[in-house]
C-alpha angles and dihedrals in degrees: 000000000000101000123217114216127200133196149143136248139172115211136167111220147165144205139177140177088223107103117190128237105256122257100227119016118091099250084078094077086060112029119074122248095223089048113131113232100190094160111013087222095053085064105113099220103166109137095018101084144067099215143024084242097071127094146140134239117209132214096251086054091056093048097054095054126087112234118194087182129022092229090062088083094099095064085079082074107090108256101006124109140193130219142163126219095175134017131340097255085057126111104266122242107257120205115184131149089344103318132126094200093183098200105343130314123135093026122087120220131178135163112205099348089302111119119237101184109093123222116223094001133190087239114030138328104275096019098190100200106178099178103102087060120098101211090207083067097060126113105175148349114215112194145189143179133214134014095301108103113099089192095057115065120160120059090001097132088107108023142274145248128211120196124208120201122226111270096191141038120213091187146345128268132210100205130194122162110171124174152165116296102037094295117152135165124213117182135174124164123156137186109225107187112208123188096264098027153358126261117208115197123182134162129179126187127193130197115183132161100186129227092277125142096216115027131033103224083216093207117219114179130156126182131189136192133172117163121182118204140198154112124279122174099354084311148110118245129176128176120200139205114191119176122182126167118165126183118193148152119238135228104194144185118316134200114243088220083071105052088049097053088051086245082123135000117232083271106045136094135244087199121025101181094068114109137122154213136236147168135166118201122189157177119191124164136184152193136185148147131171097305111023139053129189123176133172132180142176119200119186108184140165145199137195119176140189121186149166120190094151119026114201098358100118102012105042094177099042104020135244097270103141130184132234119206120181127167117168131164108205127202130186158110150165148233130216136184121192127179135149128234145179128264115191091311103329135098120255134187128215133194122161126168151161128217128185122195115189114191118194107185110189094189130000101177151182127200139174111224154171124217081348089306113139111246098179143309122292087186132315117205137165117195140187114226119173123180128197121185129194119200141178126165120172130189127210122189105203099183133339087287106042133065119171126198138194134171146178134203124191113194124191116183116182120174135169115198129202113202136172085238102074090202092058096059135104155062142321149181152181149148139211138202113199118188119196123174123170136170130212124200119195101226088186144343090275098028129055132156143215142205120180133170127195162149128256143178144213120182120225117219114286088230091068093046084057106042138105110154127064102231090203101055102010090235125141107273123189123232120233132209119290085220123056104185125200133196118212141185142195152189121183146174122206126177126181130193116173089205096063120323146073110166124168131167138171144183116217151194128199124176121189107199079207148348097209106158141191098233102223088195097063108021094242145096123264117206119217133169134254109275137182130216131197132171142157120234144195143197132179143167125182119187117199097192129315100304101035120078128169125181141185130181123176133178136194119201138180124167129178143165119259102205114067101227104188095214084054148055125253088238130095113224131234090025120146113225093186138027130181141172139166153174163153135221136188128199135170124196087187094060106015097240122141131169135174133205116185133166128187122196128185119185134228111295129202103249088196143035089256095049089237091129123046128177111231112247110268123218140185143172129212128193138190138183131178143161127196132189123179113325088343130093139165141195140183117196118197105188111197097006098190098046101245105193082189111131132262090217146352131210130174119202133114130288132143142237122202118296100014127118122300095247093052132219130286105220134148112276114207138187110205128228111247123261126255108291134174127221126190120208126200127194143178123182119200 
């Protein structure tokens, strides 16, 4: 029975409409620091970006959406969706223009400047883990698609986000959200103004045990924030401590052969004893003005994994648990400078910049265990990768219609790995240059369109650029590339009007010379072929005065391989053809009252390369309601609210129960959406 926990806390919080201009995306150089982003999608940004596919998300935006993750903020972003296969302080599932990105790969995401995606993971090349983000403490979200951005290199193929956090409080903010299931929501956050400067403090912790028939993920997450402001030389600096740990059980994938044969229910566990730990630490500090930008940063993060996906597959005496280590320190930062000049008469924009990432990765580790025993060693290895990126974008605005862009990225990647398989170890190096260029012509004073071409990157792990020796089976393995470039292409549509509409739309093209991949699972390299994806997308909001919003956002996918491989389809699994999602919201500043529809479809997706094997659409509805007078606000959250029992996500490969054939059976695995469930927020302002 679903379990409603109850329970108090005291926090100090607090929230503004005032969203900063970002740190290090381009449209801080136009867009004022002391703007007020009330909506994200009110902003007028004709003229200000490169693509149709740009856009911002502002912080009242974030606040009235239910979130039944936190890593479900970038849903906010058109096209993309978020999904979860394991336990809830897991790295989420991310979908975008074709891509399963699994975890992250492909798509570039920073706070801060700060990068979040993680380079030869334990888990997976790009690992995205949002968890240690309190969504309250964001400003901002700047987002692009597609490979032309000079100042974003890795995992840029389909796009990136960069999060701002809040640089000013307006108020404080006393927060409670209880639910069903053991949830419950602590939040403090404060503004302390010293006499040269202003410190913000905020903390969150998070206790959940999941709708599951057989664990309780018993949910243990902390997060930390303190953030020092001032101005130093005519500039702006800011240092950061950020400080995350999570501890969970985990409910993973199950096979649907299972479920059929009352083995499981939809909600139950093949192995109850997988869960995990994490936690992310970090300094980060920045300075800019009109012209310059500095920014520095130290991660130290960690990862220990325990997971089943196929049971007794491989082991059939023991079981195919395995175990994923990973400990890294990360140091980097960048440097910027952006000015205008004149060109025979024109205006032209500069930015030029450098950036530098060192990870220095302790332990990235697999291991085979048993109620999270070690067994043995599958392969250890620590390894040395060091980045360094060369940019430079100018703009020329030829006339009061035309703007003309072009950009060039030099990437150099250099690692050294230490592994417990001597033959696996080494070095490795290579560089890339990547070339974008892009033009925008303002049909009217309320329509312009883009077009834009360009070259993007994503790095493999450094282990598969070093090995040569399967650990698993000892056989000769072929190393692959450190650098998979892309070329992409677009063609896009956006019209403003600050009375009621912001409509964009693109079409647009992506080729990956090759997806080759490192697998974290099994501590090898997986060959795949060249492929090509191309889609159509939408995105409109329509305001009909200051408390009425509707939204719609749509997107079109197909995505093929390009190589004809006679042992393989020409398909690429896990990618998504249709997206959709849409709402409305409702706030009155007069009564107080605010609610919130939204509903989120992904269609049917090919589960293998022949398309003999499809995973049904999945669909759910969220809905929120709240009313605040005074100090006071409320909020109830009903998440699902029809009680889908569709499923987050779908695989099909082998794996094998008790009793069946050696070989196995190759079946679908699902994870299932959660249930409806109901939250109940508190909150007192002072």
């Amino acid at each position: 029975m679903r379990k409603l926990f109850l329970s108090g806390m005291l926090a100090a919080s607090a929230t503004n409409t005032l969203a900063e201009t970002p740190a290090n995306n381009h449209l801080a150089t136009n867009l004022a620091v002391e703007t007020v982003l009330v909506k994200g999608y009110r902003i007028n940004l004709l003229g200000e970006t490169l693509s149709a596919a740009e856009g911002v998300i502002g912080s009242e935006e974030i606040s009235g959406r239910p979130l039944l993750r936190t890593g479900e903020i970038l849903e906010f972003i058109p096209g993309m969706v978020v999904t979860q296969h394991s336990g809830s302080g897991k790295a989420n599932q991310y979908f975008l223009r074709g891509f399963n990105l699994d975890h992250g790969t492909d798509f570039n995401t920073s706070v801060d400047g700060m990068p979040v995606n993680m380079r030869t993971h334990g888990h997976g090349q790009g690992y995205t883990d949002l968890n240690f983000i309190i969504p309250e403490l964001i400003a901002r979200i700047d987002y692009h698609k597609g490979p032309y951005y000079a100042d974003v290199g890795d995992f840029s193929g389909a796009g990136s986000a960069s999060f701002n956090l809040k640089e000013k409080f307006n108020e404080q903010l006393v927060s409670l959200t209880i639910g069903e299931n053991n949830f419950s929501r602590l939040l403090a956050a404060s503004e302390i103004n010293l006499t040269d400067g202003n410190l913000l403090l905020g903390y969150e912790h998070q206790g959940y045990d999941g709708p599951w028939s057989d664990i309780n993920e018993d949910v243990n997450k902390n997060n930390f924030i303190g953030r020092y402001l001032t101005l130093i030389a005519g500039g702006d600096f800011t240092f950061t401590v950020m400080a995350y740990k999570n501890r969970w059980n985990s409910a993973d994938q199950i096979p649907d052969r299972a479920v059929q044969l009352n083995a499981v229910n939809a909600l139950g566990s093949l192995d109850t004893s997988v869960g995990g730990e994490s936690s992310r630490y970090s300094l980060s500090t920045s300075w800019k003005n009109d012209t310059y930008l500095a920014q520095a940063y130290g991660i130290k993060s960690s990862l220990d994994l325990f997971s089943n996906f196929t049971y007794f597959l491989d082991d059939p005496i023991n079981g195919d648990q395995f175990e994923q280590v990973d400990e890294r320190n990360i140091f980097g930062g960048q440097f910027s400078k952006s000015w205008s000049a004149d060109l025979s008469g024109k205006n032209i924009d500069y930015k030029i910049g450098t950036e530098f990432r060192y990870d220095n990765i302790g332990q990235v580790g697999l291991y085979h265990t048993v109620q999270k025993n070690r067994l043995d060693t599958t392969r250890k290895d620590a390894v040395y990768e060091a980045s360094l990126g060369l940019f430079s974008q100018a703009t020329l605005k030829v006339n009061e219609q035309w703007n003309l862009h072009v950009g060039a990225r030099y990437d150099f990647y250099d690692v050294d790995v230490n592994s417990n398989i001597r033959e696996n170890s080494g070095g490795a190096n290579q560089g890339k240059l990547s070339l974008k260029a892009g033009a925008s012509y303002k049909i009217s004073d309320h329509l312009e369109s883009y077009v834009n071409v360009g070259q993007g990157l994503h790095s493999n792990d450094a282990r598969g650029a070093t090995i040569t020796k399967d650990p698993v089976t000892g056989e000769g393995s072929e190393a692959v590339d450190l650098i998979v470039p892309s070329t992409g292409a677009e063609i896009g549509l956006k019209f403003f009007d600050s009375d009621r509409f912001n409509i964009s739309t693109s079409l647009w093209y992506l080729h990956s010379e090759s997806e080759l991949v490192f697998v974290g699972d099994a501590g090898n390299t997986e060959a795949s072929r060249a492929s090509e994806r191309y889609g159509n997308e939408i995105a409109a909001y329509y305001w009909l005065d200051n408390r009425w919003n509707l939204d719609l956002e749509l997107a079109w996918t197909r995505a093929e391989f390009t190589e004809d491989e006679s042992r393989d389809g020409k398909y690429i699994e896990g990618s998504v053809p249709f997206v959709a999602s849409m709402g409305i919201t409702y706030g009155s500043p007069a009564n107080g009252l605010h609610t919130s529809l939204r509903y989120r479809y992904f269609g049917a997706r090919r589960l293998d390369s022949f398309d003999e094997h499809q995973a049904n659409a999945t669909s759910t509805l969220n809905f929120g309601i709240g009313y605040g007078w005074g100090k006071i606000n409320l909020e109830l959250n009903i998440l699902n609210l029809f009680d889908s029992d569709d499923h987050d996500i779908d695989y099909f490969y082998g794996s094998r129960l008790q009793g069946e054939p050696d070989e196995g059976v190759e079946d679908i695995h699902y994870h299932p959406v959660e249930p409806r469930t109901t939250r109940i927020k508190a909150e007192y302002r002072f």
